[in-house]
N, C-alpha and C positions, 0 to 999 in steps of 0.2 A: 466506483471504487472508493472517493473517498468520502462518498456519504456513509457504506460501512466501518470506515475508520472512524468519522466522528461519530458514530452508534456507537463505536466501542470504547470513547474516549470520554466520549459524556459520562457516562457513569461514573467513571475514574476520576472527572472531575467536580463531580456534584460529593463527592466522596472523599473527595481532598478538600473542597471548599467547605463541608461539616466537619472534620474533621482540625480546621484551621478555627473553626470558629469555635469547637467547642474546647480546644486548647487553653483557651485565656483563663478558664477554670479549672485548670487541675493541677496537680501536686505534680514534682517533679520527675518522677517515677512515670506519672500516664505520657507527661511531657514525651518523655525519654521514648517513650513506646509509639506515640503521634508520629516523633521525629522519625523513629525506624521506618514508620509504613509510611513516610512520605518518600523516604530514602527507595524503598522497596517499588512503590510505585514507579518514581523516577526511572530505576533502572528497567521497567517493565518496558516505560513508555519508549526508553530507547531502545529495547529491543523489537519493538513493534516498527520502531522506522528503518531497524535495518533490513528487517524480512520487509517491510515496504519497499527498501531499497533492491532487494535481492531480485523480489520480484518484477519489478519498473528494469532491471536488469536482463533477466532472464527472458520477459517480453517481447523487450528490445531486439535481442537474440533472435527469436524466431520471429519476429517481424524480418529479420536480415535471409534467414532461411525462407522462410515463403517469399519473399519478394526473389532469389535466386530460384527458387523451385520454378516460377512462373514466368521467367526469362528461359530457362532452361525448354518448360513444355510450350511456349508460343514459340521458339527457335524450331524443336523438333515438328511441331505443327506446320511452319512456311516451308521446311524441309520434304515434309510429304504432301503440300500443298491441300493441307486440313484449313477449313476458315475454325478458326476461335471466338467461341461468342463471348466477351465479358460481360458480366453484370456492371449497372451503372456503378461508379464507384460513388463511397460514402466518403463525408468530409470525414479525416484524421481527426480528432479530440487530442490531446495531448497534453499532460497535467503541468 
């Protein structure tokens, strides 16, 4: 996940770092116009971390839901004296 974000950030910043550099030459006017879409960007970038946010949220969530879904079915499993196979479990990653 967030090797996708920085795929998507790279650009953004190879694009801010040309346009940073080629600032130093120009009139005030392109100035003005740099400053915008640095401004522009900015706000991109933060909306990119709260849908990052939203979703590391949302995640969370139904990590909360399956983990009760799977208490719920190994309860009604010993209930009818069903065996349960689990898969081995994987390590958690967690950013």
């Amino acid at each position: 996940m967030h090797m996708k974000r920085l795929l998507r950030l790279t650009p953004l910043s190879l694009a801010l770092g040309a346009a940073v550099a080629a600032s130093a030459c120009q009139t005030p006017k392109q100035q003005q116009a740099v400053a915008q879409a640095l401004n522009d960007a900015a706000d991109q970038i933060g909306t990119l971390r709260g849908d990052v946010d939203q979703l590391q949220s949302d995640l969370d969530s139904l990590r909360i839901v399956v983990a009760y879904q799977d208490t719920m079915i190994t309860r009604l499993a010993a209930l009818n004296s069903v065996p349960v196979l689990r898969p081995p479990t994987a390590p958690v990653i967690r950013p």
